[in-house]
MARMI-89571 format. One line per 3 residues: their letters; for each residue x, y, z of C-alpha. Coordinates in steps of 0.5 Angstrom, whole numbers, plus 500, padded with zeros to 3 digits. Each point is the difference from the previous one (the first is absolute). Example, Ala and Ser with C-alpha at 12.3 -4.5 7.8 and 13.67 -1.06 7.14 Angstrom:
! MARMI-89571
AS = 525:491:516; 502:507:498
//
This chain:
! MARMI-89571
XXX = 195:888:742; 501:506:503; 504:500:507
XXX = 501:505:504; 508:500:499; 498:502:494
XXX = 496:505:500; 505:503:504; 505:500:494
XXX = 494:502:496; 501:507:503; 507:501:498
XXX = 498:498:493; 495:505:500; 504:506:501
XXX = 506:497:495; 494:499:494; 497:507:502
XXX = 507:503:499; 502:497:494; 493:502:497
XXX = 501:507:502; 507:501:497; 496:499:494
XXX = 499:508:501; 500:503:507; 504:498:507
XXX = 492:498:503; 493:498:498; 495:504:501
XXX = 495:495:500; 498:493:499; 493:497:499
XXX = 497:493:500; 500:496:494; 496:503:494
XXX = 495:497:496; 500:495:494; 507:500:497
XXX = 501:496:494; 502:493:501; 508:501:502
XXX = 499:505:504; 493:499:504; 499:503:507
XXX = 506:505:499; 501:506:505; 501:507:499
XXX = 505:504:503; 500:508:499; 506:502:500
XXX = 502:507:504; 499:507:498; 504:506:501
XXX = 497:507:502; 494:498:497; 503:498:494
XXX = 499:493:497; 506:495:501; 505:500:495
XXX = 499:496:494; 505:493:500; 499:499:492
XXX = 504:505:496; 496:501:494; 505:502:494
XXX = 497:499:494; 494:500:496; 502:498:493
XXX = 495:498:494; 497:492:498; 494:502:495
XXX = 494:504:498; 494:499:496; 493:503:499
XXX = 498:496:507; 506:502:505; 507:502:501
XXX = 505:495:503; 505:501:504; 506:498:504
XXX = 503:502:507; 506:498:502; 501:500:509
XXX = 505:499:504; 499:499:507; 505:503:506
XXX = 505:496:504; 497:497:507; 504:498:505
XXX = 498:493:501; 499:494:495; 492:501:497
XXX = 497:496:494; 494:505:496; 495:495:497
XXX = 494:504:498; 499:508:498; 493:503:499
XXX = 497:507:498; 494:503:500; 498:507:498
XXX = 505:502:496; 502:505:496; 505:504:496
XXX = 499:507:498; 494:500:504; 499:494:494
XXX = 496:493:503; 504:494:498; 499:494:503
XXX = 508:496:501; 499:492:501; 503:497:506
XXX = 506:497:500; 501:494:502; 507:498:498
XXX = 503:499:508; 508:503:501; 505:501:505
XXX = 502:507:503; 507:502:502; 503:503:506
XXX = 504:503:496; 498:503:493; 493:502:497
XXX = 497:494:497; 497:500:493; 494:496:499
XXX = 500:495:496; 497:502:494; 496:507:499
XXX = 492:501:503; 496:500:494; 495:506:501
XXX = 494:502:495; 495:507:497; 493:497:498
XXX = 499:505:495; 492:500:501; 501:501:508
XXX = 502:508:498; 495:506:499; 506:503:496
XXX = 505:496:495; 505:507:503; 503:498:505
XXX = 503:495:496; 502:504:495; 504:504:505
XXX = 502:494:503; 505:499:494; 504:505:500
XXX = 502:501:508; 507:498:502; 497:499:507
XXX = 493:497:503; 497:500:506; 497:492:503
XXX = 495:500:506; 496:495:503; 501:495:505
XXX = 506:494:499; 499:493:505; 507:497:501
XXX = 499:493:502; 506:497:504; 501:492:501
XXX = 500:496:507; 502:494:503; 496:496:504
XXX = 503:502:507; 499:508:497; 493:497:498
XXX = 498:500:507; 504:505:503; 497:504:495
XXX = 492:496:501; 500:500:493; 503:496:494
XXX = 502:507:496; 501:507:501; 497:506:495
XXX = 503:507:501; 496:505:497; 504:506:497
XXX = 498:506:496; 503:502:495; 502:507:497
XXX = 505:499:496; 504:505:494; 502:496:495
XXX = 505:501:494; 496:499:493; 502:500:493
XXX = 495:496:497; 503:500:492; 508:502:502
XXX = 503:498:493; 494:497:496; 497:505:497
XXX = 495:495:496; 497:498:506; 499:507:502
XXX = 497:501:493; 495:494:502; 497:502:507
XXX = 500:507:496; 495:497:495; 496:496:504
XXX = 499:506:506; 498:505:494; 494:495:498
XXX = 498:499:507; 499:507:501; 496:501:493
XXX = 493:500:503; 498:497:493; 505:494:499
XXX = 498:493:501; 506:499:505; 497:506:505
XXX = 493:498:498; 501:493:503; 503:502:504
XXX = 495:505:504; 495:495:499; 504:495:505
XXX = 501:506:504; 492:503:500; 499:493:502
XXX = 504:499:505; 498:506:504; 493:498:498
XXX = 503:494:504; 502:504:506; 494:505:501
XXX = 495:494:499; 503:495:504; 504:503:504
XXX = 496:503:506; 496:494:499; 505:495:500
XXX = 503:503:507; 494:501:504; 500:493:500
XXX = 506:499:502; 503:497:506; 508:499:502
XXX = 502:494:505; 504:499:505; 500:493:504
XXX = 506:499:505; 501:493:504; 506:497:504
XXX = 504:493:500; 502:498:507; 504:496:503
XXX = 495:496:506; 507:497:504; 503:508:501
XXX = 494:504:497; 505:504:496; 496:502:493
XXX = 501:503:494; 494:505:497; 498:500:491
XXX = 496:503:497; 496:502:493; 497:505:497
XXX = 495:499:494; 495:504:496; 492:498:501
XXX = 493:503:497; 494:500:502; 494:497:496
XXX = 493:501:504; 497:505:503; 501:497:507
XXX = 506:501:500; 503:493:499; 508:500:496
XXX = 503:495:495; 507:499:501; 505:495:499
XXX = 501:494:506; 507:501:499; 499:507:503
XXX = 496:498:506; 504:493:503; 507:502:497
XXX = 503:494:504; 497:494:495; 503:503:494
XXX = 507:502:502; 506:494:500; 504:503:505
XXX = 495:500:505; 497:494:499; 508:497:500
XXX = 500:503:507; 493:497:503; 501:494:496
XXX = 507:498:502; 502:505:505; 495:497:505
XXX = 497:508:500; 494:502:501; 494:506:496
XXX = 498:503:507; 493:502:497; 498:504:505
XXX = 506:505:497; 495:500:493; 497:507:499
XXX = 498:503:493; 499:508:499; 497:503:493
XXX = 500:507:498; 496:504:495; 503:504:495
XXX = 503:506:503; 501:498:507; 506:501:504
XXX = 503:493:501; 506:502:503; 502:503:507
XXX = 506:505:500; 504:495:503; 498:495:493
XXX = 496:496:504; 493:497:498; 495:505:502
XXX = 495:496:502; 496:505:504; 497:502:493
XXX = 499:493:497; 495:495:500; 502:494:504
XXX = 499:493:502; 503:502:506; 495:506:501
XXX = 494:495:498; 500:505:494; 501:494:494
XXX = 500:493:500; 502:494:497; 493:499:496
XXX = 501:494:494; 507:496:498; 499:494:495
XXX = 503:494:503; 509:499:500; 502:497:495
XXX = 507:497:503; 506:498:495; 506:496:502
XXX = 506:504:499; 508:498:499; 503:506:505
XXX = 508:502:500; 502:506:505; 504:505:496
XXX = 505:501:506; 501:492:503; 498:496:494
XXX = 496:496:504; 495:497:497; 493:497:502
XXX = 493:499:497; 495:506:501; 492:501:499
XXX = 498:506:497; 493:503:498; 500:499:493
XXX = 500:505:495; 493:500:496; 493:502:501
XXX = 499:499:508; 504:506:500; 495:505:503
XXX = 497:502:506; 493:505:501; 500:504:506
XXX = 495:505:503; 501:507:502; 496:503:505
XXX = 496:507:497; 497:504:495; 499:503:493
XXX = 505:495:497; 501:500:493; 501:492:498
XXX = 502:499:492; 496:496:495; 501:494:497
XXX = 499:498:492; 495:495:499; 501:493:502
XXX = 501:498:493; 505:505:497; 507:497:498
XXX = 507:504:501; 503:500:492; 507:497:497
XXX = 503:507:502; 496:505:505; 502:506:503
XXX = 498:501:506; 501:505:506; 503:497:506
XXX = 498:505:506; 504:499:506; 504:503:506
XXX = 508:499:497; 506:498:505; 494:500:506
XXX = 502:503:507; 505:505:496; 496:504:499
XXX = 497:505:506; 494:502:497; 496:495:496
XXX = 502:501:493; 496:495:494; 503:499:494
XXX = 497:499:494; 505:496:494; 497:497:494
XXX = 502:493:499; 499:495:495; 498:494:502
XXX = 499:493:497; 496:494:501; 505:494:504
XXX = 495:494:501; 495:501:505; 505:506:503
XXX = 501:506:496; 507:503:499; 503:507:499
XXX = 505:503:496; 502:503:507; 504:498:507
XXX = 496:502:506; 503:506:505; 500:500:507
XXX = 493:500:501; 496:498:495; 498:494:502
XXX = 493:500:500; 498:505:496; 495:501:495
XXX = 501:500:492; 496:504:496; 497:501:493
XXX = 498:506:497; 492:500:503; 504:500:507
XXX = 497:493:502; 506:495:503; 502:494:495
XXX = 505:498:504; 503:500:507; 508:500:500
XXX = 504:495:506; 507:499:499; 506:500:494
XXX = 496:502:495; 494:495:500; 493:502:502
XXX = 494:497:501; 493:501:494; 494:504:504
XXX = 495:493:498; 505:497:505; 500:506:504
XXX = 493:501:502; 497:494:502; 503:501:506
XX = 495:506:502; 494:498:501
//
């Protein structure tokens, strides 16, 4: 329970955290934002703190990238590895998670997995991560395989994109913070030292080998290749526009209070929603729209901290794509979304909870206690109704249609939620396969993916994504429109 002297405390400890995430890279945080939307598993409901600028300038880069080296080429992609270091902090500090988007090297997209292998930082001395971020170049994204070729010989590059550094929290921390994690974006724009093939010269001779294929238009590898790459765009130009007129970012917020000292805490989750009628009602996912039900840590608290959901606090905004969702100062901005505080969308339909028990230890206290969680599954969803016009719903297959062994499907969603200050969707093909009555892709959700739509390549919705990487068949998800 949450008493008055300790909410006095909190305040102490909430300058001590800010200033140990600050020396991150930069003596003040320029900005601090609500939690942001569906993170995965470990870190659901994490806060985004914008680290300072100087001048105009971005914030310095904390992570030292030194260098690029070489892990595999075939006709498909080129491998690569990037060896980082991060910069002494003044204050103990644990990175769980890294997560990119947008990446490129030498203006060429790569896509760099997340890592995920938690370490310490020092006060003291840079601190290498303990293995190299895994990077690669799909050589049917480019429209040209030159780039790639000059990429070979350059002894420097440069890396741009955006860089997300996921920091550990205690409990105590958690609720100074009013959040279970922090996430500090960071942008990179980084010169690394490049010698791809230093001292092997076999190997040089290879990559040179399958380059010079690719680039000869009359070649099986560069055949197959442009095809995959017409098919792509075809993909884009097709898909795309309609896939993101229908699209809907999410953000619902909510607070847990104490009913003695009414002293409360606010969460929040963002998530992705489509829209699938003319009138203007949206799919999405229950988890998106009732965040509490699903999230242990809150359920601990309501169930064996004696506190409380304050309902009147729940409020859910969706933003179409391209709107501005964020205020100057990072804020929601709610002036431009439809809400339910607005009487602009409404919860319409959820199927009935379906509530699991649940074995619960605090990471921090090691107190254990028994808990009820909505369950994982097919009751998963939620429709909505939007007020206005001109909307632009998604089609469904026909009812009988059956998503095969291995199918590649579009996942259309808006990445890493509240973010993003103006409504961005990304479509990512991902491959899917069949997991009892649920479906299961070969992808873990981002923040703010929730909820959103999978489609194949007619543009109809065969799936809708909920959590981890589970998502649920369009059969299933349909019967809850009338």
């Amino acid at each position: 329970m949450l008493s008055p002297q300790y909410n006095l405390a909190r305040l102490s400890l909430h300058t001590l955290i800010i200033a140990m995430l600050c020396a991150l890279s930069a003596p003040i945080l320029a900005q601090q934002t609500e939690p942001t939307g569906q993170m995965p598993e470990a870190i659901r409901g994490a806060k985004i703190y914008q680290l300072p600028t100087k001048g105009g300038q971005p914030a310095p880069n904390p992570g030292v990238y030194k260098s690029l080296s070489f892990r595999d080429i075939n006709f498909d992609r080129l491998l690569l590895s990037i060896a980082v270091s991060i910069k002494p902090v003044d204050r103990a500090a644990t990175v769980e998670r890294m997560y990119f988007q947008d990446v490129r090297v030498n203006g060429i997209p790569v896509h760099i997995e997340t890592f995920d292998q938690e370490f310490k930082l020092s006060n003291k001395e840079p601190v290498d991560l303990p293995g190299p971020l895994q990077c690669t170049i799909i050589f049917s994204d480019l429209d040209s395989m030159q780039p790639v070729r000059d990429l070979v010989d350059k002894d420097k590059i440069i890396i741009t994109g955006q860089s997300f550094i996921e920091v550990k929290l205690n409990s105590l921390e958690k609720l100074a913070l009013r959040a279970k994690q922090v996430v500090i974006p960071v942008s990179l724009n980084e010169q690394v030292p490049l010698n791809l093939f230093q001292g092997n010269p076999l190997l040089h001779m290879t990559a040179d080998t399958i380059l010079d294929t690719l680039a000869n238009p009359s070649s099986a590898a560069a055949v197959s290749m442009a095809k995959e790459h017409l098919a792509k765009l075809h993909l884009d130009e097709a898909l795309g526009g309609k896939a993101k007129a229908s699209l809907y970012l999410l953000y619902t917020e909510y607070r847990v209070r104490d009913p003695k000292s009414k002293a409360s805490e606010q969460f929040s989750q963002a998530g992705t929603g489509f829209l699938v009628s003319g009138d203007g009602k949206l799919l999405t996912s229950k988890r998106v729209i009732a965040p509490w039900k699903f999230d242990p840590q809150v359920d601990f608290l309501i169930e064996h901290q004696h506190l409380e959901l304050d309902m009147n606090s729940v409020k859910t905004y969706a933003w179409p794509a391209g709107a501005l969702v964020t205020t100057a100062d990072g804020q929601p901005n709610v002036q431009t979304a439809l809400s339910t505080e607005k009487q602009t969308l409404k919860v319409l339909q959820v199927p009935p909870d379906e509530m699991i028990q649940q074995d619960y230890q605090d990471p921090d206290s090691g107190e254990k206690a028994t808990i009820h969680l909505h369950a994982e599954g097919l009751s998963d969803l939620a429709l909505l109704q939007l007020t206005g016009t001109g909307f632009q719903p998604l089609a469904f297959p026909d009812a009988a249609a059956s998503v095969a062994a291995e199918t590649k499907l579009v996942l259309c969603s808006y990445p890493l939620g509240m973010s993003q200050p103006q409504s961005a969707p990304r479509l990512l093909g991902v491959q899917v396969t069949g997991q009892g009555s649920t479906l299961k892709m070969l992808h873990k959700t981002d923040p703010g993916e929730s909820g959103a739509p999978l489609i194949d390549a007619n543009g109809k919705v065969v799936a809708l994504a909920t959590s981890a990487d589970q998502c649920i068949p369009s059969q299933a998800a349909r019967k809850l429109i009338p």
